[in-house]
C-alpha positions in Angstrom: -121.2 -118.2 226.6 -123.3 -121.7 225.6 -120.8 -123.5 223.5 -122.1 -126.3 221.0 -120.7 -129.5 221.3 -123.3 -131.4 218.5 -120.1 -132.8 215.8 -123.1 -132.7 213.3 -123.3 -129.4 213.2 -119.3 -128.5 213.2 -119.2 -130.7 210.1 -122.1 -129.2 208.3 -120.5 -125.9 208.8 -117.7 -127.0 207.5 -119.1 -128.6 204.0 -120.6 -125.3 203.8 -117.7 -123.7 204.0 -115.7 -125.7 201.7 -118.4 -125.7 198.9 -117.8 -121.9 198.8 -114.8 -122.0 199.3 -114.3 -123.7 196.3 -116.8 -122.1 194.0 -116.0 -118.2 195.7 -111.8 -119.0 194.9 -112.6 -119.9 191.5 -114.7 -116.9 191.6 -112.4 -114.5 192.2 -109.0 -115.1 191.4 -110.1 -116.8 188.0 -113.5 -115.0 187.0 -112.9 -115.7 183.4 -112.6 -119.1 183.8 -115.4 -119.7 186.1 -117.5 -117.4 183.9 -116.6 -120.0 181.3 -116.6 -123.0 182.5 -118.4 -123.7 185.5 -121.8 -125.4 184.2 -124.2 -123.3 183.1 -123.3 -120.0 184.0 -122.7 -119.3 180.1 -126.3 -119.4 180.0 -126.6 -116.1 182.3 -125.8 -112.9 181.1 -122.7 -111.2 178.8 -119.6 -111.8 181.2 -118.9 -109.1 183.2 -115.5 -109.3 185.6 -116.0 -106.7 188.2 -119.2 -108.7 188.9 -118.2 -112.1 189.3 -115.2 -111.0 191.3 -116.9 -109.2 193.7 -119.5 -112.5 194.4 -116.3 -114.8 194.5 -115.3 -112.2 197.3 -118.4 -112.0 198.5 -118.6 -115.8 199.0 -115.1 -115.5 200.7 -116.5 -113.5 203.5 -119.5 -116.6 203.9 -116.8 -118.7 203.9 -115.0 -117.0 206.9 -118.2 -116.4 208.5 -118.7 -120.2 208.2 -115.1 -121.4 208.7 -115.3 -118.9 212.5 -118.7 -120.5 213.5 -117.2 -124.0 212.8 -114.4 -123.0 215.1 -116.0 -120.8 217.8 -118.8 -123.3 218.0 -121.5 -120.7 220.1 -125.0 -120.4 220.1 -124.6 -116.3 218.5 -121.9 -117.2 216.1 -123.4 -120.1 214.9 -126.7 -118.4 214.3 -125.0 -115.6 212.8 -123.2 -117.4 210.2 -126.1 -119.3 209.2 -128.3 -117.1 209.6 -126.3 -115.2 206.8 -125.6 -117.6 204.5 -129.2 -119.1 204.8 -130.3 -115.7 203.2 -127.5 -116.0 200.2 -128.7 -119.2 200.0 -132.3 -118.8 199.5 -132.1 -116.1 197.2 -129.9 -117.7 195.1 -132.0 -120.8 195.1 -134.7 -118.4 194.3 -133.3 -116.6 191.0 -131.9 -120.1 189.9 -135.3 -121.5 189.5 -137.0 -118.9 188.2 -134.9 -118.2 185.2 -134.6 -121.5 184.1 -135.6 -120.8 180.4 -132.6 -121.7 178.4 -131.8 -124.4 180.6 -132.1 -127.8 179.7 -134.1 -130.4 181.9 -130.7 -131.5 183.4 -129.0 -128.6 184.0 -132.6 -126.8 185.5 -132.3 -130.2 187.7 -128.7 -130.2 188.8 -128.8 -126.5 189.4 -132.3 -126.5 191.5 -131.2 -129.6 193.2 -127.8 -128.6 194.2 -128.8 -125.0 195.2 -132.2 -126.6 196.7 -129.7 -128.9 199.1 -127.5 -126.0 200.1 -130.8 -124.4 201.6 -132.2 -127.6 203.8 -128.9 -128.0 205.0 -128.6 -124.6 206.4 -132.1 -124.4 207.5 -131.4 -128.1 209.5 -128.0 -126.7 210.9 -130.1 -123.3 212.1 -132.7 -125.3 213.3 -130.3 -127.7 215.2 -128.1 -124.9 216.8 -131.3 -123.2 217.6 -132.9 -126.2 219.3 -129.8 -127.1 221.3 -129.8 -126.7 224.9 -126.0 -127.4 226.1 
């Protein structure tokens, strides 16, 4: 099986990972808290625990998805894991910036551009495992 030996993209698997790690943890095992205090998600609907648990958990799975690509470095896992998290990605990047009615101009920009960055990086890290010939 074609391994991957590009350093690039191991890291950028890995940031991926760690970014929802982080956010899919808090998620989770403190949905209240994240429900209240991670910026501007008070601005989405009523709180709602079974929900936000189950995407923290949700996120946990990307993040062993990502976390086992980083490791196994090959062409089908690779693909696989962003592949998957390239669709989470976009469609959260997509809801985000269209309901971006109570936001203010900071938080639409912080939230589009933070979200907006998770998506080029995946699509780069697809396209660079893609392209690779190793």
């Amino acid at each position: 099986m074609t391994r991957l030996s590009n350093p690039w993209i191991r890291g950028g698997l890995v940031l991926l990972a760690a970014l929802q790690a982080v956010v899919s943890v808090w998620q989770y095992a403190f949905p209240r808290s994240f429900f209240d205090d991670f910026p501007t998600v008070e601005l989405d609907p009523p709180y709602n625990e079974h929900l936000v648990s189950d995407v923290g958990g949700l996120g946990l799975a990307l993040t062993a998805m990502l976390v086992i690509a980083a490791v196994a470095m090959t062409r089908p896992v690779v693909l696989t894991a962003l592949t998957g998290y390239l669709i989470y990605a976009a469609t959260h990047f997509a809801f985000h910036v269209g309901h971006f009615e109570h936001f203010s101009l900071r938080d639409a920009l912080s939230v589009g551009t933070g979200l907006g960055i998770e998506v080029v990086l995946t699509v780069v890290l697809l396209f660079a495992a893609f392209v690779r010939r190793e």
